[in-house]
N, C-alpha and C positions, 0 to 999 in steps of 0.2 A: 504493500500500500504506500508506504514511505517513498520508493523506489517511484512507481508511478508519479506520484507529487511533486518530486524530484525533478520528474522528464518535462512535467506540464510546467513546471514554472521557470527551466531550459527555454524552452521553446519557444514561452509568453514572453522571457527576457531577448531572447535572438528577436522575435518579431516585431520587436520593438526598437533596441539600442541599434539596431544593424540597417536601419531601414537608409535609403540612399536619401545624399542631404538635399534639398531642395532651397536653391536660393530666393531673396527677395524679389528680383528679378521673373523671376520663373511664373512666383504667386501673384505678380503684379498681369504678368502675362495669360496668365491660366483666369485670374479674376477679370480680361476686358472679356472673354468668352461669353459672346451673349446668348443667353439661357436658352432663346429656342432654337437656335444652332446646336447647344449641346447636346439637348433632348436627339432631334434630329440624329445628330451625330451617335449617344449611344444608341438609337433606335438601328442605324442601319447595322452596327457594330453585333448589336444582340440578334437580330433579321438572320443577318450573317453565320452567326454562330449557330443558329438552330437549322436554318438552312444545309449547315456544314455537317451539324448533326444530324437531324434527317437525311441525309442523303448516306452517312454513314450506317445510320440501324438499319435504312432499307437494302442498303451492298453487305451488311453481315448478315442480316436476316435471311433477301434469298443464299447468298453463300451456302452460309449455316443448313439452311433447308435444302440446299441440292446437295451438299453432302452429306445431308441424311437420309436423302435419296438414293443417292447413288453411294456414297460409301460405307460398306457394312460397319469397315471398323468405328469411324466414327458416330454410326447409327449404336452401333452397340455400349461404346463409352456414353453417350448420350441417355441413353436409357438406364444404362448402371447408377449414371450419377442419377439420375430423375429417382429410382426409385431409393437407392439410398436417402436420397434428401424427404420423399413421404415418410419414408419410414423412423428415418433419426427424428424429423418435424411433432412426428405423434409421441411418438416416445418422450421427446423434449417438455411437450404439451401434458399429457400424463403425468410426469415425475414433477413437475412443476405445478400440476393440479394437487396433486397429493401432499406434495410439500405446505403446498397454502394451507389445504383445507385442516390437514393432522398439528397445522404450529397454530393456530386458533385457539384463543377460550372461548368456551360454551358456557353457558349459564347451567348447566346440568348433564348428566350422562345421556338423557333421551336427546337431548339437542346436538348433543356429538355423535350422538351415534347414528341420527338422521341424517346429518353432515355426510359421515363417511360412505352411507349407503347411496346417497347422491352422488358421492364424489367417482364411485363404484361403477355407477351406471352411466356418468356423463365419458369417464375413459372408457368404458365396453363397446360403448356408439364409437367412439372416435375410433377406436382401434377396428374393431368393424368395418368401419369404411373403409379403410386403408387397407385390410386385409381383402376387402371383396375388390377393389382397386387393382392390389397385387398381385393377389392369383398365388396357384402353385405351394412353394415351400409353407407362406403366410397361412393359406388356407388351414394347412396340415397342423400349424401351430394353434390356433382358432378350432379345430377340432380338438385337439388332445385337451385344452381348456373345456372347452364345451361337455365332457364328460367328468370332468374334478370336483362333482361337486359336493364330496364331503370333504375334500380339501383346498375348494376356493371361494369368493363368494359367492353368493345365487346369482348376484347381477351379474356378473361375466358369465357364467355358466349356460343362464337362458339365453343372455343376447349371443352370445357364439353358437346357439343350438342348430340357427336359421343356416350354419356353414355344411350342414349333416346332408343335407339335402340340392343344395344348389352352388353349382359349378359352372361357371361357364367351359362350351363345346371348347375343341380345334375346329376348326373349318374343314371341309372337305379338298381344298386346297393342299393344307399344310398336310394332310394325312395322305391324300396320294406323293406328296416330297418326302414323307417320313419314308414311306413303304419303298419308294424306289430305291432310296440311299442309303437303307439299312437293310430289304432283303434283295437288292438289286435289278429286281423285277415289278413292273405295274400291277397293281392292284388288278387289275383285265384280267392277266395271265394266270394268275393263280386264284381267282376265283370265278366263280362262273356268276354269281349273286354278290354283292356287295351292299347292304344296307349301311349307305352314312350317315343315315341320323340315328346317334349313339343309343343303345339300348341303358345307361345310366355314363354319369358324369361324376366323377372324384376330382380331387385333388391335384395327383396325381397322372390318373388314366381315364381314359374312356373304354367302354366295350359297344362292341358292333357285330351285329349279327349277317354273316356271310354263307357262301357255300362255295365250297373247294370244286374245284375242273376236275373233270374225268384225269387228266392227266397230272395232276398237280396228286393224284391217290396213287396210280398208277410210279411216281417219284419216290412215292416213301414207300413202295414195295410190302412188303410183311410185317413192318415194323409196327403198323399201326391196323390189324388186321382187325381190330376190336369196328372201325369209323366204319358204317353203314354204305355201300354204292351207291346207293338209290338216296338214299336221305344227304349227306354229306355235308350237312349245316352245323356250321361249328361258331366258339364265340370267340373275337377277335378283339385283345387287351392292347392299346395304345397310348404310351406315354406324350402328352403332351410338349410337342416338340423342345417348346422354350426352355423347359424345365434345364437341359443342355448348359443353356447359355448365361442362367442368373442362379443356379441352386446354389451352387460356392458361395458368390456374392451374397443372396440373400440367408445363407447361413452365417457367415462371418458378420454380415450387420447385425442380426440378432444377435448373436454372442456379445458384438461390442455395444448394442443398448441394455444388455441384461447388465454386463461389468460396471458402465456406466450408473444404471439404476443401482447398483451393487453399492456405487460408492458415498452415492446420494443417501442411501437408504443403508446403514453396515448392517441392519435386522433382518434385509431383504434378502430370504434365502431358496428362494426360486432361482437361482443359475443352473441349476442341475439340469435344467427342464433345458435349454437351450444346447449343453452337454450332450443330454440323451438323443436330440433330436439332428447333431454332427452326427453321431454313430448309427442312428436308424435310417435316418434317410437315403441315405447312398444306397443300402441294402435294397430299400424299400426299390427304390430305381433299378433295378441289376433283375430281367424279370429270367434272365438265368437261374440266378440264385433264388428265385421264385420258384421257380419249377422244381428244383433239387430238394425245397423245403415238402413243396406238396408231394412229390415221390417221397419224401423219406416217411412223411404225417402218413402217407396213406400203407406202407410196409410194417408201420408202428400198428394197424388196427388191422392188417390181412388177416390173419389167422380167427376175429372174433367174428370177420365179415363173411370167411369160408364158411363158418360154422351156424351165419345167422344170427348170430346174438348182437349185432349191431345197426342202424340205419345208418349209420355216417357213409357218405359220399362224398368224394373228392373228385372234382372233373378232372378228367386225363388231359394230358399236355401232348398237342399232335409234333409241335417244335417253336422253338424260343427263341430266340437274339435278346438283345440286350434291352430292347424300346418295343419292342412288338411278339407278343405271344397269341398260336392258337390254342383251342382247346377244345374240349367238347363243349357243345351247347346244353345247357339245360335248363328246362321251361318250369319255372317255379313261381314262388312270391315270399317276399320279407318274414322273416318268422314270426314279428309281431303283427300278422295281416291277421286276426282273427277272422273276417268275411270271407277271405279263402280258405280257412280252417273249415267253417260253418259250409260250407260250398261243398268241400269235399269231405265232410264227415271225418276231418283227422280232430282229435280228442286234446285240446291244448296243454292239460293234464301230461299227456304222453311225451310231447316234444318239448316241455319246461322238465320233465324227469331225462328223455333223453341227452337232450343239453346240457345238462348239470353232468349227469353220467359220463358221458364226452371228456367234456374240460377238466371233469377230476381224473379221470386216467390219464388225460395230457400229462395234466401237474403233478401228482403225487407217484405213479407208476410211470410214465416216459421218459418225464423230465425235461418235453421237449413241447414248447408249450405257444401254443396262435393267439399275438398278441393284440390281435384287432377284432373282436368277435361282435363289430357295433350289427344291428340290426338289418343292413345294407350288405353284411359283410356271410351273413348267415340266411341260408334259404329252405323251404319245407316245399316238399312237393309229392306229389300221390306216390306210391311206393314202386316204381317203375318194374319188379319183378318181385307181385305180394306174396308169394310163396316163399324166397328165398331171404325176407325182410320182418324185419323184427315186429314193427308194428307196419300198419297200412302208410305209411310216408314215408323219406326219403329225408334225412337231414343232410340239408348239401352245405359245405363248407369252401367257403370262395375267399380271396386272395391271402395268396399265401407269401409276403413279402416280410411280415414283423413276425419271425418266431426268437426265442430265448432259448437257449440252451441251459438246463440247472446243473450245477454240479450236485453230486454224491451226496454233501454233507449239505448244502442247502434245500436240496429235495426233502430231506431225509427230515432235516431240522424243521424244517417247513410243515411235513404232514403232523410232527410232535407238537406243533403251537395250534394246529387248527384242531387237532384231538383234545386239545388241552381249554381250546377256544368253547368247541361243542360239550365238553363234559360240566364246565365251569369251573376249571381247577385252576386256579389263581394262581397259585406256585409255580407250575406250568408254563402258564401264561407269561410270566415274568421271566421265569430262568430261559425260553427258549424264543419270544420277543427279543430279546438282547442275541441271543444266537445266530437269530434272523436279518436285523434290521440295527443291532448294534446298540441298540435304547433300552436307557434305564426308564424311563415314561411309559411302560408297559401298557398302561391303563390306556392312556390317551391312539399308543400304536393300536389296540386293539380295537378301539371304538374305528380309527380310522381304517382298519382291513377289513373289518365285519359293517362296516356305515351302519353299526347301531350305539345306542347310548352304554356307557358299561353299566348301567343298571340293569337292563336286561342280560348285559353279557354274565353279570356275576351271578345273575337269578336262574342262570342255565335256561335263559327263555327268548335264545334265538331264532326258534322256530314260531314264535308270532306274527303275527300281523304289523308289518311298519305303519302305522298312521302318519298322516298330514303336519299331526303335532310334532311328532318325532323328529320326523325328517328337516321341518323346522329348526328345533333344537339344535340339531348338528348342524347345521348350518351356520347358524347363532355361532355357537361352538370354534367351530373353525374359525370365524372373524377375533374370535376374544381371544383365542390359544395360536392365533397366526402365527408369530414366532415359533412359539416350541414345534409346532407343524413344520415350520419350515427347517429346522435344526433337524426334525426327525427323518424328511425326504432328503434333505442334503447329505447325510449318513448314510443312508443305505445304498446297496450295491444295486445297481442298474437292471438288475434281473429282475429282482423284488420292488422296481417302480413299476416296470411294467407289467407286473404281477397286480399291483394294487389299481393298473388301468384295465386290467381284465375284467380282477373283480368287481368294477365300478360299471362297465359294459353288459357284463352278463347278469348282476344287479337291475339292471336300468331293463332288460329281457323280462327278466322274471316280474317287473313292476307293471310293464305291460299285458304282462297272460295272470296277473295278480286275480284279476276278477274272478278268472275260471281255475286257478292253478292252486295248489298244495302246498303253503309255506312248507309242512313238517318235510316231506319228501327230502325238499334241497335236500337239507342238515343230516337227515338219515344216508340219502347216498355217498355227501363229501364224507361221514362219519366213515362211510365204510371201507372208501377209497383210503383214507386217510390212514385207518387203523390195518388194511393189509398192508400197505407200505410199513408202515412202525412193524408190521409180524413179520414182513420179507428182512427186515434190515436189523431186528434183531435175532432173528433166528439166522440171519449170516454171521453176524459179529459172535453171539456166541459159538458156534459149530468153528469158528475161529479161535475163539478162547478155549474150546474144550481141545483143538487141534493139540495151540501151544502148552497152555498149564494143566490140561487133567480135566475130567469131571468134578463137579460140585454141586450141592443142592440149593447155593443161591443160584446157582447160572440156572437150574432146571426152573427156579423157581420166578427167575425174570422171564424167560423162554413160557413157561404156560400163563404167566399175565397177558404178556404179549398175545399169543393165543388166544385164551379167550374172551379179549378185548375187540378183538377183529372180528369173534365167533358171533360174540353176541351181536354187535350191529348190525354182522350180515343174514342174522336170525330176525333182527326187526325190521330190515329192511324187505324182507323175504315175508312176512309175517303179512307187514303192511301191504306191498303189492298183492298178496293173496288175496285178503278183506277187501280192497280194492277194486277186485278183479269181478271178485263175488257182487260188490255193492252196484256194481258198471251194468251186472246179469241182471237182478234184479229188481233193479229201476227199468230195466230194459223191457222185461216181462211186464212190471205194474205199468208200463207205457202202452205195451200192446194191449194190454184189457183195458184199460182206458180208452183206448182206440176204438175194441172189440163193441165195449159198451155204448158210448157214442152211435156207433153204428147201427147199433139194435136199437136204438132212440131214435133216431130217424129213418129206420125203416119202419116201424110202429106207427110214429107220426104219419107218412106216407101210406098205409095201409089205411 
């Protein structure tokens, strides 16, 4: 500051003592100037100048404009900068909103806390625009918000919602230039159908419903003997070209507004989220390493699919590059269509247990776990071969870009804190929260894994009903414990964020089939996933222990808790689908004499 003051009164002294001396002479000369000559005079002077200047904006304006016509490179520096500067602008705007509104007195806690939630929703708009503005990476970050919301406010959470569903297309331009320059051939030639107006719009990509040339089948010979002659409709994933040319850039900007806000704000512990989102993105791009995820997801469930005991479906991959994959096509609807459910007689009951069923053998038995399961992302469809199919539908699981790989001891740790979660063992709870996520705030991590209050978690009464009030609550919640929330996500290891974005995804599922679906169920099946994993992984480790040190009758006796801790779940869970099953019969029955009677009432009448 001193420094500054220093330079200004430098400056004000040179502008002054230095100025050139003007004699008597001069002022005698300058004062017979008569006045409307002068005006005159700087009038033509000023005329001049703006003249000079005009003529200057409009020779760099067109310039400017025909090399941003004609020259990529400087079209593309152009645009960098452009969006950089929306993007640093808002942020600017934001952390400068925040700042005002949080350094304020309030006459009372309701009046700041009214504050903050305004201040909430005036940055979600802004940022909003800017995001629907930008497109692409922006989007994707406006999604991941949009699902937080037992760990961010409601106002960002709802206004980002509107990002789930609307994406601006590519043009059909840009996507016949993608298809030639990445698979070398016209769009014509390899398909015989091309529909471009996109069958749904991401982020990301687009998909488009086509059909392969007799000769385009005939290229990939046996390898894909499964794809129909006659039918040969498949679906056609497309990354939006730009993505190319600003994902860097507009990663790196976000990284340096999060630092920025970082330093504005040292409480502000959301940088992780910009972190996580350098590491996933790229992957997310690479629809190579898309393809290798869904082959691996669908060799993880072969053996239950041989056997029937599964509906999951993974559409096959006919062949990939890196910005353009086909696949097979499959005719379904969003898993929270209940009208389509009711259409085709699938039981919502059934595909909120399959689902649940699903992602617990991901997480607790694979380890290999699809971290995007939003509603868009998961599809039901009639069971395309009901005999060979578990129930009458078809749960189809689609993009396969964000998986996590768990290691051993986080897998393992992981099923110990949700067995620990479901039984209400507090000790548990504690000792293997820190195991998992590194925290001594046990209470607070659990509320945020299970998005319930710990009153019900300590009451063992997760399998309730969430109300309005609740959900409320934690929300509240999260605004008053921001910080420690944010200490708790900046610790943990990046597996376990996207773990706790799953569970917020397939939460948000289950909210929607709530009307018709079976709180108890979830809890019974994670139970049961959970507790064969603890029976696999203790029954290794001792048959390990008995290898190296001998037999013992603690080892036997931690080996049959283990046991049957698994036994009994998978006895309740077994228990419940039976009564279930029964209860499904006869309602089904009291339906048809219902029916029966009715009938006979109005043939009587009619008589």
């Amino acid at each position: 500051m001193n420094q500054s003051r220093l330079l200004f009164q430098q400056s004000y002294m040179l502008g002054h003592c230095c100025r050139p001396a003007v004699s008597l002479w001069q002022k005698r000369c300058y004062a017979t100037i008569q006045q409307p000559h002068r005006k005159s005079l700087v009038r033509r002077i000023v005329n001049g100048a703006a003249i000079v200047t005009l003529a200057t904006t409009v020779t760099v304006g067109i310039g400017g404009t025909i090399l941003y016509k004609t020259n990529d490179r400087f079209h593309h520096v152009s645009n960098a900068l452009e969006r950089c500067g929306i993007a640093g602008a808002v942020g600017a705007k934001v952390a400068f909103d925040y700042q005002r509104t949080l350094s304020k007195e309030y006459l009372d806690e309701t009046a700041y806390e009214e504050a903050k939630r305004a201040c909430h929703q005036r940055c979600a708009e802004r940022v909003l625009v800017a995001v629907q503005r930008l497109g692409g990476v922006y989007v994707k970050l406006g999604q991941h918000i949009s699902v937080m919301q037992y760990l961010l406010p409601n106002e960002w959470c709802q206004t980002m919602r509107v990002l789930q569903d609307r994406c601006d297309p590519t043009s059909p331009e840009d996507v016949r230039a993608l298809f030639l320059s990445d698979f070398g051939l016209p769009v014509e030639e390899v398909f015989e159908e091309f529909d471009y107006k996109p069958l749904g719009v991401a982020s990301l990509a687009q998909v488009h419903r086509a059909r392969l040339s007799k000769q385009s089948i005939q290229l990939l010979g046996q390898s894909e003997h499964w794809i129909d002659e006659e039918d040969r409709w498949v679906a056609v994933k497309l990354q939006h070209p730009n993505l190319d040319d600003y994902c860097q850039l507009d990663m790196d900007t976000v990284s340096v507004i999060f630092e920025i806000v970082k330093r504005v704000f040292p409480n502000f512990g959301f940088d992780w989220f910009a972190e996580e989102m350098r590491e996933s993105i790229p992957k997310e791009l690479d629809f190579v390493h898309e393809t290798q995820n869904a082959r691996r997801v669908q060799a993880n469930f072969a053996e239950e699919s041989s056997k029937n005991k599964t509906s999951l479906v993974i559409p096959r991959v006919v062949w990939a590059k890196r910005r353009i994959m086909c696949m097979e096509f499959i005719d379904g609807s969003r898993v929270d269509d209940l009208e389509y459910m009711k259409k085709y007689n699938i039981d919502p009951k059934q595909v909120s247990t399959e689902l649940t069923r699903v992602f617990s053998e991901m997480i607790f038995l694979h380890g290999f776990v699809h971290c995007d399961p939003h509603p868009g992302n998961v599809f039901i469809r009639p069971a395309k071969n009901p005999k060979h199919s578990k129930y009458n539908f078809d749960l189809v699981l689609l993009d396969h870009g964000l998986y996590r790989d768990l290691s051993e001891d986080l897998r393992s740790n992981y099923a110990h804190l949700w067995t620990s979660l479901i039984k209400a063992d507090e000790e548990g709870i504690r000792k293997y929260s820190y195991r998992v996520g590194g925290t001594d705030i046990y209470q607070l991590f659990a509320c945020m894994l299970t998005g319930r209050e710990w009153d019900k978690i300590s009451h063992s009464d997760l399998n309730s009903v969430r109300e309005s009030d609740e959900v409320g609550r934690m929300s509240d919640g999260a605004l008053t414990y921001l910080v420690e929330v944010a200490d708790i996500l900046g610790k943990l290891p990046r597996p376990v964020l996207l773990l706790l974005k799953t569970n917020d995804l397939l939460r948000h599922v289950d909210e929607k089939l709530n009307k018709v679906a079976d709180d108890r169920i979830t809890y019974i099946i994670m139970g049961s996933y959970c507790s064969k994993a603890v029976w696999l992984d203790t029954k290794k480790y001792i048959m390990e222990k008995i290898r190296l040190v001998g037999f013992s009758f603690s080892l036997l006796k931690q080996l049959f808790s283990a046991w049957w801790q698994y036994e009994s779940l998978a006895y309740a869970l077994w228990l419940y689908q039976f009564s279930a099953k029964w209860a499904n019969r006869l309602n089904w029955i009291k339906n048809q004499k219902s029916n029966d009677i009715a009938s006979n009432n109005r043939l009587t009448i009619d008589i």
